[in-house]
MIMAR-555917 format. One line per 10 residues: number of its first residue (from 1); for each residue x, y, z of C-alpha. Coordinates in pm, whole numbers, plus 32768, in hexadecimal, padded with zeros to 4 digits. Layout:
BEGIN
NUM = X,Y,Z ~ ...
% end
This chain:
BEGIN
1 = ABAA,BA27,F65C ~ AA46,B9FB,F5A4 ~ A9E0,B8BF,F5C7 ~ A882,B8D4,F553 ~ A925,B990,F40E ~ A9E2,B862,F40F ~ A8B0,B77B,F40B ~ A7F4,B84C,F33A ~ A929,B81C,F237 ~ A963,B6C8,F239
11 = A7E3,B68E,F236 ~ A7D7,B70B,F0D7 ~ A915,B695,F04A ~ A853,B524,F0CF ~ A73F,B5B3,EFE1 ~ A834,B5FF,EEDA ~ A8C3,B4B8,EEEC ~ A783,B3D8,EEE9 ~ A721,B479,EDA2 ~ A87F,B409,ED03
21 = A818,B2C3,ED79 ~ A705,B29D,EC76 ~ A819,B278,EB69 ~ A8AF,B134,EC02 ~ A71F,B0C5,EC1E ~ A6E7,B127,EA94 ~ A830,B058,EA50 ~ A789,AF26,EB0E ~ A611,AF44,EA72 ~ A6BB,AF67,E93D
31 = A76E,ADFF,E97C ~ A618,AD86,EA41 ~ A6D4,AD52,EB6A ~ A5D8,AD27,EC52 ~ A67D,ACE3,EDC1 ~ A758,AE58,ED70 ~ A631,AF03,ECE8 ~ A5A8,AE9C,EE5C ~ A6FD,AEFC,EF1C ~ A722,B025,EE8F
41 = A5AA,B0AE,EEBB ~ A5D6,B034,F011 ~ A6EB,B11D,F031 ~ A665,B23F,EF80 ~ A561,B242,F073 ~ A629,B234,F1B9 ~ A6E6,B357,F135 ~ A5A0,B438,F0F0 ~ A522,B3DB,F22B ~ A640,B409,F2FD
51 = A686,B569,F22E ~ A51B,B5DF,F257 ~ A547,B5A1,F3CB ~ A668,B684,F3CF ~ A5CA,B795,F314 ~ A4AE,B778,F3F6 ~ A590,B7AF,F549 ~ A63C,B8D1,F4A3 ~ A502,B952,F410 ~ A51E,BAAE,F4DC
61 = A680,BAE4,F4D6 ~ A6CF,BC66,F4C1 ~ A82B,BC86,F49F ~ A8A8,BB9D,F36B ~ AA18,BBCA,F36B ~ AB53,BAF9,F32C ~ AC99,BB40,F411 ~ ADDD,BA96,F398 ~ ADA7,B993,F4F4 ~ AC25,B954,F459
71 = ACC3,B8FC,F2D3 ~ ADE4,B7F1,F387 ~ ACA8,B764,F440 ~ ABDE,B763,F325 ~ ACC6,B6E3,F21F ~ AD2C,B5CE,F2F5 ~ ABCC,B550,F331 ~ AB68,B57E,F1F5 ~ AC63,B47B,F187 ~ AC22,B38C,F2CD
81 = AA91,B39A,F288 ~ AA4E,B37D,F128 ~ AB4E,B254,F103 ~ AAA2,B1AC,F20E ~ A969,B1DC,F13A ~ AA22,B19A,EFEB ~ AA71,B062,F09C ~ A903,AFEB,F0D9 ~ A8C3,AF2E,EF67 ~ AA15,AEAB,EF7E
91 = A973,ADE4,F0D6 ~ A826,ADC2,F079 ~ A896,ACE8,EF26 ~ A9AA,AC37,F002 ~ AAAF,AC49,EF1C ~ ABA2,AC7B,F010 ~ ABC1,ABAF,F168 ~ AB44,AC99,F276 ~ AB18,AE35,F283 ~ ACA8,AE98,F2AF
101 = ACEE,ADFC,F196 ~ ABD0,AECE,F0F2 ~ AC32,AFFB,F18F ~ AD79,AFD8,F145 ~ AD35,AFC5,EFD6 ~ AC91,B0CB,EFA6 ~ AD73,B1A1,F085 ~ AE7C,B11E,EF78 ~ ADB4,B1B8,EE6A ~ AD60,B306,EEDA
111 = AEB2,B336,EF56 ~ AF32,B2AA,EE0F ~ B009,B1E0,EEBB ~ AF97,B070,EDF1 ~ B023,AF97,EEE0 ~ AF08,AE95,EEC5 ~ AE5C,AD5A,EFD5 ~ ADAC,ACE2,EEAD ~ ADE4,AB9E,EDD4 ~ AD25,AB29,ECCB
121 = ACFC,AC70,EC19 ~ AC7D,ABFE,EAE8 ~ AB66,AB22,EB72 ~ AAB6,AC4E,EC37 ~ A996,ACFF,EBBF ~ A9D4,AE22,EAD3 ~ A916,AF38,EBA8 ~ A9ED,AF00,ECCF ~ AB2E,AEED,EC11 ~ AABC,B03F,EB49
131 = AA6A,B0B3,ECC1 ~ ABF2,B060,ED44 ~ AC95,B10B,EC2B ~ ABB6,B216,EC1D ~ AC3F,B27D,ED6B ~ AD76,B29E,ECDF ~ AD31,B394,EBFC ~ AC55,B47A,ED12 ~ AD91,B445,EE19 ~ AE8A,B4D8,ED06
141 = AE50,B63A,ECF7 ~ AD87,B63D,EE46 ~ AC1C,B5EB,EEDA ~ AC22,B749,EF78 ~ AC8F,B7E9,EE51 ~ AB9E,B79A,ED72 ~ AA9B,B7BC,EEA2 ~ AB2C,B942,EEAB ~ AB00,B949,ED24 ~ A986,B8EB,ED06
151 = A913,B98E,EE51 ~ A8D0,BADD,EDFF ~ A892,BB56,EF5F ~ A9D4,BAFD,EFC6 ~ AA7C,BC2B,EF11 ~ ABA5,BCAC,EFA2 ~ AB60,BC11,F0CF ~ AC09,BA96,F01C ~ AD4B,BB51,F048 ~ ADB4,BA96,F16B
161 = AD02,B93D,F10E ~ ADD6,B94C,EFCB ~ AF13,B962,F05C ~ AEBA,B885,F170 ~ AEB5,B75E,F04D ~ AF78,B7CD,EF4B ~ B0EC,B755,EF25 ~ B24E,B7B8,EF4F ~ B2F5,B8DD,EFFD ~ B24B,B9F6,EF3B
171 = B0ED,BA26,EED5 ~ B0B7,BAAF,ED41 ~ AFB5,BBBE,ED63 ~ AF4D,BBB9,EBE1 ~ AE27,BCEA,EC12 ~ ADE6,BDCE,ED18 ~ ACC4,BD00,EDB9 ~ AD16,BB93,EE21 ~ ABC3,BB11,ED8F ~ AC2B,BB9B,EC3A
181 = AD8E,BACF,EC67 ~ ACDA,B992,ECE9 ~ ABE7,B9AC,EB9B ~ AD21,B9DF,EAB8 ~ ADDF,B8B8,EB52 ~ AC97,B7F3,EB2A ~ AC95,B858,E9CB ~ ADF0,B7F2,E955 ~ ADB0,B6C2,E9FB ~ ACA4,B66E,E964
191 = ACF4,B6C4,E824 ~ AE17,B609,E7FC ~ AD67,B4CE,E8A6 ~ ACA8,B4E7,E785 ~ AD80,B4FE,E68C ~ AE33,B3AB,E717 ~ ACDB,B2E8,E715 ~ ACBD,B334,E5B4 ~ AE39,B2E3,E529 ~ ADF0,B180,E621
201 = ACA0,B135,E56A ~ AD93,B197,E418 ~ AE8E,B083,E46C ~ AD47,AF6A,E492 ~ ACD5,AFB7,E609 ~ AB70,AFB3,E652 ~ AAC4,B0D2,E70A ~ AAEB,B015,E863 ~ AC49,AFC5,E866 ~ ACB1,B0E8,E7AB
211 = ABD4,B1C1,E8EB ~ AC72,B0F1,E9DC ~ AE00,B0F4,E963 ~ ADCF,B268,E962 ~ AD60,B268,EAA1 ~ AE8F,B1B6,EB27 ~ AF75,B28B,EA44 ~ AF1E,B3BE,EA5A ~ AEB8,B386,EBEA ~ B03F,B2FF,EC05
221 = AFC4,B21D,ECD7 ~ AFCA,B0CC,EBDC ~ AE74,B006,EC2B ~ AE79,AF2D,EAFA ~ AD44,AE73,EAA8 ~ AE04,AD2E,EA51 ~ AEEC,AC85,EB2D ~ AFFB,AC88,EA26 ~ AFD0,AE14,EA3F ~ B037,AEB5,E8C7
231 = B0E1,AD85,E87A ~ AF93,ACEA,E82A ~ AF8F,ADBD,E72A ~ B081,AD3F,E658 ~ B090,AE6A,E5AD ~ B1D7,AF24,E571 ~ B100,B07D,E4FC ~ B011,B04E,E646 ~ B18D,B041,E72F ~ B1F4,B1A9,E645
241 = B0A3,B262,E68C ~ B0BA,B1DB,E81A ~ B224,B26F,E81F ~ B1D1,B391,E793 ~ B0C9,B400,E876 ~ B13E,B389,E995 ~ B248,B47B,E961 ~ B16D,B56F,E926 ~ B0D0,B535,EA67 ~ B211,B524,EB2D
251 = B22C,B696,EACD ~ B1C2,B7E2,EB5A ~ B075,B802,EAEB ~ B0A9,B989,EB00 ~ B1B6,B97D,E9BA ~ B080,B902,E905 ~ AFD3,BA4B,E95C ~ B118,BB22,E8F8 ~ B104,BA5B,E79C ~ AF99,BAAF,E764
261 = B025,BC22,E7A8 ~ B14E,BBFF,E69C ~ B257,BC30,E7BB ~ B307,BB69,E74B ~ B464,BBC3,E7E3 ~ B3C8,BB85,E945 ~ B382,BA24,E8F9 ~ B4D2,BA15,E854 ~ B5A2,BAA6,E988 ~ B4EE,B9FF,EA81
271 = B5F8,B955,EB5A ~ B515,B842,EBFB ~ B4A9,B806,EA78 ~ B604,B7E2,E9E8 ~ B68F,B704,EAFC ~ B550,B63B,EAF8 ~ B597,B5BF,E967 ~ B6FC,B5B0,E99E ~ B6C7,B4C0,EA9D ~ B5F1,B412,E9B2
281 = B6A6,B3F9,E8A9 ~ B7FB,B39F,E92D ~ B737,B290,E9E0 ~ B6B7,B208,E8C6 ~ B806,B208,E80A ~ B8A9,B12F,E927 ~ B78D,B04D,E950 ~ B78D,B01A,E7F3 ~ B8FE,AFC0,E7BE ~ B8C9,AEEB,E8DA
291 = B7A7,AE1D,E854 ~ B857,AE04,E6EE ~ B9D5,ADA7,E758 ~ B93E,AC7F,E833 ~ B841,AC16,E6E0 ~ B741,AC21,E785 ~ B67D,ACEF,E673 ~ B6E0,AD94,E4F1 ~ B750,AEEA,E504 ~ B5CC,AF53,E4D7
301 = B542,AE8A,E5E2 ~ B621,AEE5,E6C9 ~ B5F7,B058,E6BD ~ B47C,B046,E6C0 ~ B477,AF5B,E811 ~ B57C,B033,E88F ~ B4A3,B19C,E81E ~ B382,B0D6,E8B4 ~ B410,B05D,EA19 ~ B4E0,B18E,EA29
311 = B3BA,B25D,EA28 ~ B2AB,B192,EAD7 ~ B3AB,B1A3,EC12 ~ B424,B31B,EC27 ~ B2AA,B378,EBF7 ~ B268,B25A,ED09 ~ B14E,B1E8,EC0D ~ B17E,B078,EC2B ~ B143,AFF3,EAE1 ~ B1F9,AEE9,EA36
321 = B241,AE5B,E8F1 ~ B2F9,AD38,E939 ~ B3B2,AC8E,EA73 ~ B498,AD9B,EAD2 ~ B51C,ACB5,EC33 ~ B5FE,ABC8,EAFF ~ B6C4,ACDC,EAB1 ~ B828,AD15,EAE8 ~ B836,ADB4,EC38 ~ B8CD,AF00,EBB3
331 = B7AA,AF23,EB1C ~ B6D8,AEFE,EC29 ~ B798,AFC0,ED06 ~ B790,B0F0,EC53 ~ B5F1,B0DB,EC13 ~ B60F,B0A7,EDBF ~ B6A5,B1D8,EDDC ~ B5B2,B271,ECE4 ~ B476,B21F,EDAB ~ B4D0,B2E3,EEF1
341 = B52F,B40D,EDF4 ~ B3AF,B42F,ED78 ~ B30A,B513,EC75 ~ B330,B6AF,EC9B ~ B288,B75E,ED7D ~ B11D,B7C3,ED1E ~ B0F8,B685,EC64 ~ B045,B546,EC7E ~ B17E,B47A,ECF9 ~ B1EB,B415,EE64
351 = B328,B406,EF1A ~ B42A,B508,EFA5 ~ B3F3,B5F9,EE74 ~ B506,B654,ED65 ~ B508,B7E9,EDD3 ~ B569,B736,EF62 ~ B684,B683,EECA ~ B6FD,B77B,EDDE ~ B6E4,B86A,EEF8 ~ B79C,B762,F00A
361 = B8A5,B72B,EF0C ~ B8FD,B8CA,EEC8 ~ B8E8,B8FD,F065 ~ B9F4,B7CE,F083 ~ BAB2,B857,EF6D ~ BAA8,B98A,F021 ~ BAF0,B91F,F16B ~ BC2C,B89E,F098 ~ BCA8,BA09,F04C ~ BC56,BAAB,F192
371 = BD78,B997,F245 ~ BE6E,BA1C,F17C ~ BDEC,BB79,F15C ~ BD49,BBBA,F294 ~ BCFF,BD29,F22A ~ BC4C,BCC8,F0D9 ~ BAF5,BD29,F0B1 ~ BA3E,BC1E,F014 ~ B8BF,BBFC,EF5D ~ B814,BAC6,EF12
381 = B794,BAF0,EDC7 ~ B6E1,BA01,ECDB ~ B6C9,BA79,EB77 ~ B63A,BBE8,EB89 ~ B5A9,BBA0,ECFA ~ B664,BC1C,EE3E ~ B5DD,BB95,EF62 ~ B5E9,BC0D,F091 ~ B668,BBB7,F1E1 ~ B509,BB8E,F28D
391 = B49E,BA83,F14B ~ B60B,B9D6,F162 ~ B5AF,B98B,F2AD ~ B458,B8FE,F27F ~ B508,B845,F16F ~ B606,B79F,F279 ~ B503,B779,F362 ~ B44B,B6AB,F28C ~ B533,B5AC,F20C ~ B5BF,B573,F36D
401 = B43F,B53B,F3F8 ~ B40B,B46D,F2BB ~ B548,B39A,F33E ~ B4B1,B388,F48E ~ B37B,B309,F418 ~ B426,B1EF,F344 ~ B4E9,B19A,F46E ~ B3C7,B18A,F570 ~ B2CA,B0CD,F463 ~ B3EA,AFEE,F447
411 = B406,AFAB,F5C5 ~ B299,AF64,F60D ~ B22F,AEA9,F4C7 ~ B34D,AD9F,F52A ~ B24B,AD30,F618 ~ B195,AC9B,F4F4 ~ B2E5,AB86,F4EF ~ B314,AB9C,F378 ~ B465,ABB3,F2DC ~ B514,ACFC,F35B
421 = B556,AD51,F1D7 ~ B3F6,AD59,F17B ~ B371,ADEF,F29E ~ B444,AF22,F26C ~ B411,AF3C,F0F1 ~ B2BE,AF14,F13A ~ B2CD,B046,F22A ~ B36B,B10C,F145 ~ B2B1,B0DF,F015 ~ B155,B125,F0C7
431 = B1F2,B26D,F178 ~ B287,B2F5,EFFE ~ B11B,B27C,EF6B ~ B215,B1A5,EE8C ~ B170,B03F,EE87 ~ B271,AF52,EE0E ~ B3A4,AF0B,EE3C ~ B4F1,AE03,EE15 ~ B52D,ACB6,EE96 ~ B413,AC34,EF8C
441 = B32B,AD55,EEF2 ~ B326,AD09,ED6E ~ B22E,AD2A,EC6D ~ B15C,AC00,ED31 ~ B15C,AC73,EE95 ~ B01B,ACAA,EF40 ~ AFF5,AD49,F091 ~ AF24,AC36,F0E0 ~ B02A,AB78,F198 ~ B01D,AC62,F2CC
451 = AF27,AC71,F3EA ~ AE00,AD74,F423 ~ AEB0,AE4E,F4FB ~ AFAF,AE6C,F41A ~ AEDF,AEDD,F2F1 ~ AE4E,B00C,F3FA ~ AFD3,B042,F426 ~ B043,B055,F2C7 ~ AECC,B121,F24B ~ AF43,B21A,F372
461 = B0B3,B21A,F2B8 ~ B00A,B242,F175 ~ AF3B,B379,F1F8 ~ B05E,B440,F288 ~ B104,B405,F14A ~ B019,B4A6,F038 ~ AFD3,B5BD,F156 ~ B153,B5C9,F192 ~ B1A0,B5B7,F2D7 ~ B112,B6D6,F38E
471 = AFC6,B71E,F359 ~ AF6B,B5D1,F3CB ~ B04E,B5F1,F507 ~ B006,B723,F554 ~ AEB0,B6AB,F5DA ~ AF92,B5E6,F6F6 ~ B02B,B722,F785 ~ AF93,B7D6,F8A2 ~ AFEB,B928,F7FA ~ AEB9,B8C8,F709
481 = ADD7,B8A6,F7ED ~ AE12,B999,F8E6 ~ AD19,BB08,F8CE
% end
């Protein structure tokens, strides 16, 4: 362990963070919001100060290095500290009741979870509002990450802070040195961020909600600036753009990079790929004979609202474009199922993962074969990818700790004496950084309803979800902290 590395780390990713702060302040000067012009100065300076401080106690360190234990310490704090700090304007303006609440809002943006405390959306101030999405969008394809991309002494050395963050079972190495990964993922990110503000501002958005439904999109997180989320909109072309990208963001970011190359045939025969849109699609197509045989919508209709909610759950973006809790219950069912599903791994989305399933279903089927050929030997492919025993294993290891941790949540947020039903859909959105959900959780739930200790519970849940599982946990065992 290196703890002053540690400090010395997280004392200039604080840095790192206070600058991006000024954007959020430019948003409210631009408005002339006076009392979040304040907050967030407030904040900006607490950050520097605290920072400096750091970089002053770790002035003379000689030895600067980062050990796997130091980059599950570092990762994990980084989260904890800067959303405390992210959740300082959200205080100081008192739009929300008291600091969990805070805290646990902006924990639900930067792990692009979008479960949200907050009512009245569209009577707060525009800087704070641009603040809570824009976490969103730096929680998608990782704080650390993009810390590793513009830190040029970092190196090789991020090696073990990107993995530490990134998710799903295997890490996509796109260039021999992590920081030159980290900048490409950056890049494509960015890039086609972009390209969604401008088709937004094409179908009649202005630069502040087009900025801000990006965020939420492309974060797959859903922070909406509206109550009425993308059904404020009215728009049918603003629900196609939204579908579209959030699709795009509940894929592998690294097929993006194999496009740019031409290799085509690798995004092609990707396995997690293939049964990712297949899921899609033959979602859609049930969902939208569902919603036309009861009449609830034309034959159009139907399929877009379908596309929309389809999508918006298996990424576990959280967006809606109408009031998905009226329709039949097949319908909800299956976008239920969707939501604990998620996006692909090395996307933006939460949840279990596609390659998981599609790997849990192939060792089942296989488990099949060897009872009535005990002699068989058996792979678990998916597409062109053989995995191997030691990943299949991490791969069972983490959907039964991700059970355990629904089941536990569960048990102690009964406590809070709210309906059993919501409690554990509650718990289980917040762990899969999902954010809504069916019956008591619809499109008008706010987390408001449960106590402060509660919100510490679920942030907690919503933190060992976007770091899945074990890099958080690891920090409990005494294996991590022993010499």
């Amino acid at each position: 362990m290196n703890p002053r590395s540690v400090t010395r780390l997280l004392s200039l990713i604080t840095i790192f963070m206070a600058l991006i702060l000024f954007i959020p302040t430019l948003v409210s000067v631009y408005y002339d919001e006076g009392e979040a012009i304040k907050a967030f100065l407030i904040t900006i300076v607490i950050m520097l100060a605290v920072s400096l401080a750091g970089l002053f106690f770790t002035r003379n360190i000689r030895n600067f290095r980062i050990s796997v234990k130091d980059s599950y310490l570092f990762v994990t704090l980084t989260w904890v500290i800067l959303t405390f700090f992210g959740a300082i304007p959200l205080y100081l303006t008192d739009v929300l009741d008291n600091f969990a609440q805070c805290y646990f809002e902006i924990m639900s943006g930067f792990t692009t979870t979008g479960a949200a405390a907050m009512v009245g959306i569209d009577t707060k101030m525009k800087g704070i509002l641009f603040w809570r999405n824009m976490t969103n969008w730096l929680g998608g394809m990782g704080i650390v990450v993009l810390f590793v991309a513009v830190l040029p002494a970092l190196g090789v050395k991020g090696t073990a802070l990107y993995g530490a963050e990134s998710v799903g079972p295997t890490k996509d190495k796109l260039r021999p040195k992590i920081k030159e990964t980290a900048i490409i993922l950056w890049g494509l990110y960015t890039g086609i961020s972009a390209l969604q503000v401008v088709l937004l501002m094409l179908g009649g958005l202005d630069w502040f909600n087009a900025l801000t439904v990006m965020f939420g999109t492309m974060g797959a997180a859903g922070y909406a600036p509206h109550d009425a989320s993308i059904a404020f909109y009215e728009s049918a072309y603003v629900e196609w753009v939204c579908i579209i990208f959030m699709f795009i963001a509940g894929s592998n970011f690294a097929l993006y990079y194999r496009i740019l190359q031409k290799k085509f045939s690798k995004v092609f025969h990707d396995g997690e790929y293939r049964l990712y849109w297949k899921i899609v699609l033959f979602s859609t197509l049930f969902v939208s004979i569902s919603l036309f045989s009861k009449g609830l919508f034309n034959l159009s209709d139907s399929i877009r609202h379908a596309a929309f909610q389809v999508v918006s759950f298996i990424t576990t973006t959280g967006f809606s474009s109408t009031n998905y809790t009226h329709w039949p219950i097949f319908a909800q069912t299956v976008l239920y199922v969707l939501c604990y599903v998620g996006g692909c791994a090395g996307s933006t989305g939460g949840g279990i993962k596609v390659v998981r399933i599609g790997v849990m279903m192939k060792l089942f089927k296989n488990s099949m074969v060897k009872r009535f050929h005990p002699n068989a030997i058996t792979t678990v492919r998916l597409g062109e990818d053989k995995y191997s025993n030691d990943t299949i294993q991490a791969i069972a290891g983490f959907v039964g700790f991700y059970i355990t941790n629904a089941i536990i949540g569960t048990l102690v947020l009964s406590l809070t004496e709210v309906d059993f039903l919501v409690v554990h859909t509650s718990v289980l959105l917040t762990l899969g950084n999902i954010g809504i959900g069916l019956g008591g959780i619809g499109t008008d739930f706010t987390f408001a309803i449960y106590p402060e200790w509660a919100l510490w519970c679920f942030s907690f849940l919503m933190l060992v979800g976007r770091l899945e599982l074990f890099t958080v946990y690891s920090l409990f065992t005494r294996e991590f902290w022993r010499r």
